[in-house]
N, C-alpha and C positions, 0 to 999 in steps of 0.2 A: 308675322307681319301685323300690327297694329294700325289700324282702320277707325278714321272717324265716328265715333255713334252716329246712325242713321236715325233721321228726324221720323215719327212715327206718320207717315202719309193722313192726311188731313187734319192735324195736330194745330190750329191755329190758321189754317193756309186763307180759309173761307174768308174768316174776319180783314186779311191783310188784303186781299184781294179786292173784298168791298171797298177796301178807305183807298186804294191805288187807284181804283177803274174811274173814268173821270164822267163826272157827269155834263150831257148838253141838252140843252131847248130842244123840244121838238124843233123847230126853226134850225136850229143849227142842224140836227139831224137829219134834216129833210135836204138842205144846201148840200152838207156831205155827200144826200145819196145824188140827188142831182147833177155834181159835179161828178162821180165816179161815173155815169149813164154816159155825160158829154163825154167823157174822157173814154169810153168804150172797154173802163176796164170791169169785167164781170167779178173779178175774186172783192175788188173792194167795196162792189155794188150788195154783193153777198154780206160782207161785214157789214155793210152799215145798215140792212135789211135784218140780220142778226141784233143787230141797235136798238131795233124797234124804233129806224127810221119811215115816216108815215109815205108810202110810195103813191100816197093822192098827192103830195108836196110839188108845189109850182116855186118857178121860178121868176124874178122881178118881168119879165116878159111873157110870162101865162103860162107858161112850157112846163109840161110833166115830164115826171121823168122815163114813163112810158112815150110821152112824143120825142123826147130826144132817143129815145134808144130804137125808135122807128123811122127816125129820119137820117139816123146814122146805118140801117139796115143793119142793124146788128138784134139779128132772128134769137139769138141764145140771149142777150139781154130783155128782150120782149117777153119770149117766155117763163124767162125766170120773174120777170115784175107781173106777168098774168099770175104767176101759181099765187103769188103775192095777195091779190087783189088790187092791184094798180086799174 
C-alpha cells in the first residue's frame, strides 16, 4: 500500500500558525471576554482568558466581567476570573 509522506511534526507548523492566529487590541480582547461572562458561557470565557484578555476590562456601562458573571450567579465563572486576578 502506498501512503502519503508524513510531514515531519513541527516542520514549519510554528511559523504558519503565527501568520494565521489573528491579532486584537487589548479593547477588543477585553469586549470578547466581557461578552463570553454575559453570555455565561465559561469554555469561551477560558479562551479568551488564554488571549491574554485583560479580565480588569469594563464594559461601556462600568461592568466587569467579574460583575457580570456575579450577577448572573454563575459561581464557576467567578472563580475562574478570581484565579485570574479579576
Amino acid at each position: 500500500m502506498d501512503k502519503e509522506p508524513r510531514e515531519e511534526i513541527g516542520e514549519g507548523d510554528d511559523e504558519e500558525e503565527e501568520e494565521e492566529e489573528e491579532k486584537y487590541t487589548e479593547e477588543e480582547l477585553g469586549n470578547h471576554l466581557i461578552t463570553a461572562v454575559k453570555d455565561n458561557n465559561l469554555e469561551d470565557t477560558q479562551f479568551w482568558i488564554n488571549k491574554s484578555a485583560p479580565v480588569s476590562a469594563v464594559d461601556k456601562m462600568g461592568w466587569s466581567s467579574l460583575l457580570w458573571a456575579c450577577c448572573n450567579g454563575n459561581e464557576e465563572l467567578v472563580r475562574l476570573l478570581l484565579r485570574h486576578k479579576a
